[in-house]
Every structure is written in structure tokens, then in C-alpha cells.
N, C-alpha and C positions, 0 to 999 in steps of 0.2 A: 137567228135573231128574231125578237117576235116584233109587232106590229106595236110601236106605242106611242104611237103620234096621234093626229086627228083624220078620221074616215076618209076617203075618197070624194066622196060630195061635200064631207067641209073643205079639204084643201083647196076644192073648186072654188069655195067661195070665201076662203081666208086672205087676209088682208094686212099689209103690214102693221106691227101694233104702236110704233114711233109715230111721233106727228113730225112731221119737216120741221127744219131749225127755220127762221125768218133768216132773208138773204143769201140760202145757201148757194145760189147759181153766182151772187157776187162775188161771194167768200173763195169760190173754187175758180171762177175766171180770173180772180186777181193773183191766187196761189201758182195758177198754169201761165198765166202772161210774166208771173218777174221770175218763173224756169226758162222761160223761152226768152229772156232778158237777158239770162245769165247764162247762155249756153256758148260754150265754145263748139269750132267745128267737128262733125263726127271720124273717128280717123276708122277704116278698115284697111285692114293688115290680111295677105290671103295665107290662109289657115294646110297645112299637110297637103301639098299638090300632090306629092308620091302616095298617101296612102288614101285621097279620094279620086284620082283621078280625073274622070270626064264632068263629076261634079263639085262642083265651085264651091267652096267653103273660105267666107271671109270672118275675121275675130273682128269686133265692132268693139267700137268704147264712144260714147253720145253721153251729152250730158242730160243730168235728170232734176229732179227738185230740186233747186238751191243750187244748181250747176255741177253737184257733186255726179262724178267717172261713173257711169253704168255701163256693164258689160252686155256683149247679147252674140250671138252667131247668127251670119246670114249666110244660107245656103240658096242657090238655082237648080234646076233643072240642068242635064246635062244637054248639052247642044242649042242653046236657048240665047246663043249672043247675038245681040241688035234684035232681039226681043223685048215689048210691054209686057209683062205679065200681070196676071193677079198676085197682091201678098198676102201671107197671112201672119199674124202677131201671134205669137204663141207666148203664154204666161203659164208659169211652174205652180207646183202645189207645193203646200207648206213643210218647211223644212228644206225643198229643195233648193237647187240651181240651176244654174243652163246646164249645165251636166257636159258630156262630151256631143260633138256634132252627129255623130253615127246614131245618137238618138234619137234625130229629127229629119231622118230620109226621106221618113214616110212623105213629105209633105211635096220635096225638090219629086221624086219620083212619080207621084200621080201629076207633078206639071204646074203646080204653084211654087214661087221665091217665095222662101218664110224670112222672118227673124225671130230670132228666139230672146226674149230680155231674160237677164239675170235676176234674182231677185239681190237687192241689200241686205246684207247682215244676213242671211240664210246658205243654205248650201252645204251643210255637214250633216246630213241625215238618211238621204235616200239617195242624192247623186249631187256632186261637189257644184262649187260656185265658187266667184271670182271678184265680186263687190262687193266691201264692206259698208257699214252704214255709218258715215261720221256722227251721227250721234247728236241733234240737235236736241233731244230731251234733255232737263233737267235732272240731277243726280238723283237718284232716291231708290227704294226697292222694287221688286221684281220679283213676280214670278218668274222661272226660268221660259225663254220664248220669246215671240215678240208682239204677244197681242196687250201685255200691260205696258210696253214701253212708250210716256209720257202719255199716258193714257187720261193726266188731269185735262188737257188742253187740245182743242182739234190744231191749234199752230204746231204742239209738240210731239203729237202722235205720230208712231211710228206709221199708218196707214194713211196716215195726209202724205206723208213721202212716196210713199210705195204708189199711191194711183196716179200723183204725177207724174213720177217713172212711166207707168203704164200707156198711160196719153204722150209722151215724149217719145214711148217706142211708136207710135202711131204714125207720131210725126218726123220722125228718122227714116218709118219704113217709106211714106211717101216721098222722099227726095234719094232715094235709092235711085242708083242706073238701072235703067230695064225694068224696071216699075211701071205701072200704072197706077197714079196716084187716085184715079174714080173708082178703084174697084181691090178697097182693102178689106181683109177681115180681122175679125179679131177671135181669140178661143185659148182656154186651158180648162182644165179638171180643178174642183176643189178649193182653193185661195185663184189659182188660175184664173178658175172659172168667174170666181169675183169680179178678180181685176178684165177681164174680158169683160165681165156687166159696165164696172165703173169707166172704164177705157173708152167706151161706146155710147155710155151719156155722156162724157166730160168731152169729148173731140170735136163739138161742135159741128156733127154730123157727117163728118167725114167715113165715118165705116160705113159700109154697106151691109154686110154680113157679124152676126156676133153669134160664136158656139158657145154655151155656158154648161161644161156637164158637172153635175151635183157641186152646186157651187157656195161656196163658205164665204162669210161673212153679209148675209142676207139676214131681214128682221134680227139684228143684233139683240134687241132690248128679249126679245123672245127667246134667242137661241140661247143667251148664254144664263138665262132659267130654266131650260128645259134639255139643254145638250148633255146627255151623259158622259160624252169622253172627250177629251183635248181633241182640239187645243180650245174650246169656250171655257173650259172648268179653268183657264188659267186665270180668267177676269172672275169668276164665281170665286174660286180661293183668294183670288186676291182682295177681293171685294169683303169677302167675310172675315178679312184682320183689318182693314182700313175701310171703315164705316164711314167715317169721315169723309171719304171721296167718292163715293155714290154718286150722289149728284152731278160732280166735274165729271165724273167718266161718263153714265148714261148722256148726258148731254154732246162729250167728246161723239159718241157712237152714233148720234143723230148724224153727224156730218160726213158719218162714212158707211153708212147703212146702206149697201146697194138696193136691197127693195126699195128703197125712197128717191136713190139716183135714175132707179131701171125708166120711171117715169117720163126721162127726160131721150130714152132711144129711141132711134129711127130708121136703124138696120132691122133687116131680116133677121129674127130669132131661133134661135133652135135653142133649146134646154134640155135636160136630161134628169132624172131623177130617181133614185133608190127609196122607197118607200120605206125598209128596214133601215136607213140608213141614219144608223146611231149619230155619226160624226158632224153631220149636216144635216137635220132632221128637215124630213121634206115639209112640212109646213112651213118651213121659213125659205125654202127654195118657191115654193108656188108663191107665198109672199114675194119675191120678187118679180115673179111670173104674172102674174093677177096685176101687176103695176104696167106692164109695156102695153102700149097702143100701137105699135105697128106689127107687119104682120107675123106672127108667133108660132112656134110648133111645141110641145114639148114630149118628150119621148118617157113613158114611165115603167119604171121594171117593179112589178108587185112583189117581189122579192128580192130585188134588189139593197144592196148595202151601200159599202162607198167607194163603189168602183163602176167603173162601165161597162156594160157588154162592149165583147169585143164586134159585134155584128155594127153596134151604133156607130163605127167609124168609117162604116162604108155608107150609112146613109149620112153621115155628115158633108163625104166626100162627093155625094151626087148635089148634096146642096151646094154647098160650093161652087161645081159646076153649074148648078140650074142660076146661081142668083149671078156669079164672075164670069162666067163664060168662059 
């Protein structure tokens, strides 16, 4: 892949290129208070005792935006009962799902309780899923995906749902048994990685820790001019048959631009970043990066794509430890 983004010493100093919407902190606290309005209780169900054994695997269903059933898996540590632990929120990349339990060991095994959230309406691409998305947008077309779904309006966006999901899983994982609710994290790859930015502005400070590696959906109004491959070209093609909705959509994307939310975190940061990386061009991940004021790390692969070294998830995992204990 070659380099076609902006130098080293501009990323440094690039900047989101959206201006904030007026009221946004109101807009999203009134969105997250009538989910938590409307949330019935969380039910965990325990998940294959014979084929996990000594470690605990519960199937979770919490309610999310608009009360609507999200799914997630929560896994412990083995041996870890009338234990506080640390948790960590784990968010999927695009197209996925919570996938199977077996894919998220890594986390019970080094010694943190995760949960994993399902995404909505995704999960037939790279590993299944179990929550559908009722579908609050208005009828109309589509690009195939879910990044133009009711993309006239931040009420009808399919990503105004998805991040109060994300903050619900927050707030599920804190009232978990054998939790400690001081000392949660938040982290995924990619849309993950997003919803881990947005998850950790929108919580009202409750995370401690937030992992964001090469994360999607950062400087919107940027990415999806400058993104060569999906899923941003689905707003680019979709934009270039309906002219018309320009305007409603740039403005929807103001309201879910994590470089504009990243401003409002207060965890410890770690980021990640592939300089080659077509799909998430890094100039829009340091836009993100370049917005937080607390204290920040980010890790950069000069040759990197959209993927992670596998080495970065053992320095994730000392962070972890150094910031949860």
C-alpha cells in the first residue's frame, strides 16, 4: 500500500475539519436518559458450562436506544467468584457481531471480566450476531450497509443508536456481579474502536481506560472525501445520486463525529494507527487523537494497514494493568 494521506508532522498537527453542532452534549444526554428510561432489566442466561468449563460464560440481552433487546457475552476469569474485578467493554468492527464466546478468552484469561456488545442489524460478514436493528429510519434508499441508514437526520441515524448501545453496554457492565464499577474499560478495532471513543465521551466519565485501535468513524466530513474503500464510499456513492441530501447528511455526521466527541474524554487513552491504512485513513484517526486532553498514548505502525500488530495487544494489556490494577 503506499502512503497517501498527510506527512507525519501534519497528522501531528491536523485537526478535525467539522465544527461542533450547537447543544450537542444536550442532544446526546437527552438521547442516553430516555434509553435508560426505557430500559427493562438485564436477563443473563449461563452460556455452554460443558464446553467452557472453569470459565463462566453468561449470554446477556440489556436494553439499548429506544429499549430495543441487545445482545453481548459476558465472560470471567476462572476461579474469580466473590471477586471485584476490572471490566472491559469490547465493541466489534464493521460488519461483525459478538461472534462466538471462544473469541474473547483472551480478556477472562489475562484476569479481567469483559462484556462483549453485539452490534445491531450487523453480524453476517466476518463472525455472526444476534440483534436485529428495529429500524427507526424512515423508508427510502440505501446504499447496501449501514452507514447511509436514515442518514437525513441525527434522530434517524443508524449511529445515534449504535453509540447509545455502546454507553448502555457501559452501564450494564457496571452493575454486573463481581465488578468494579471504578475501574471499567472500554476498546475495539475499527467501528469498535469508534464506538470505544464515543462510549467514553458519552458515560459521563465513568470509564477509566479507553483502547481505540485504527478507529472508524473519526473526522467524518474528511473521511468519507478522502476514504478510498468501504465502507466511507457508501456515503460518497450515495451522496453522488442524491444531491439533494448533502446538507441533512453532513450535518447528521456532525453529531456522531467521534474526533468532536473524543473532546469530551477523560480516560486514559491508548490509540493505534496504520499509516497505510486505506480504510481508516490516519489523518482522521489523529483528528480524533489531537481532540482528547487527558492523558493519551498512541501507538503508530509506518507501515501499517487496517489491522494491528499482533505485539500491540500485549502492550495494551500492561496498560490495563498499569491504569485497573
Amino acid at each position: 500500500m503506499p502512503l497517501f494521506d498527510l506527512s507525519e508532522p501534519e497528522l501531528a498537527e491536523h485537526r478535525v475539519t467539522a465544527t461542533e453542532p450547537d447543544g450537542l452534549d444536550a442532544w446526546w444526554a437527552g438521547r442516553i436518559e430516555r434509553a435508560r428510561a426505557a430500559a427493562q432489566p438485564t436477563t443473563l442466561v449461563r452460556h455452554e458450562e460443558l464446553a467452557y468449563g472453569p470459565t463462566p460464560v453468561w449470554d446477556v440481552e440489556f436494553s439499548g436506544d429506544g429499549g430495543d433487546r441487545i445482545r453481548a457475552w459476558h465472560l470471567r476469569p476462572a476461579g474469580t467468584e466473590g471477586q471485584r474485578l476490572p471490566v472491559v467493554v469490547r465493541y466489534i468492527g464493521y460488519g461483525g457481531g459478538r461472534g462466538l464466546p471462544l473469541e474473547h478468552t483472551l480478556w477472562a484469561a489475562a484476569g479481567f471480566a469483559v462484556l462483549v456488545m453485539d452490534t445491531r442489524g450487523q453480524g453476517a460478514r466476518w463472525t455472526v450476531g444476534a440483534t436485529g436493528d428495529p429500524g427507526r429510519s424512515p423508508a427510502g434508499p440505501e446504499v447496501p450497509g449501514v452507514m447511509t441508514r436514515g442518514i437525513a437526520d441525527p434522530e434517524t441515524y443508524y449511529y445515534s443508536r449504535l453509540f447509545v448501545d455502546a454507553v448502555r453496554a457501559v452501564d450494564v457492565a457496571s452493575e454486573l456481579d463481581g465488578v468494579d464499577p471504578d475501574r471499567i474499560a472500554v476498546g475495539g478495532a475499527s467501528q469498535g474502536g469508534g464506538l470505544a471513543i464515543a462510549a467514553a465521551a458519552l458515560a459521563g466519565g465513568r470509564v477509566r481506560v479507553c483502547h481505540a485501535d485504527i478507529p472508524f468513524l473519526c473526522d467524518l466530513h474528511r473521511a468519507i472525501r478522502i476514504g478510498p474503500k468501504s465502507p466511507y464510499t457508501e456515503v460518497a456513492d450515495f451522496l453522488a445520486q442524491h444531491v439533494d441530501m448533502v446538507p441533512a447528511a453532513l450535518e447528521t455526521l456532525r453529531h456522531v463525529d467521534c474526533a468532536l466527541l473524543a473532546r469530551r474524554i477523560t480516560a486514559t487513552t491508548l490509540f493505534s494507527v496504520g499509516l497505510m491504512d486505506m480504510i481508516c485513513p490516519p489523518s482522521t484517526v489523529f483528528a480524533a487523537y489531537n481532540e482528547i486532553r487527558a492523558p493519551k498514548e498512541i501507538a503508530v505502525s509506518p507501515f501499517g494497514v487496517h489491522e494491528t500488530p499482533r505485539g500491540h495487544i500485549e502492550r495494551q494489556l500492561r496498560h490495563l494493568r498499569e491504569h485497573l490494577g
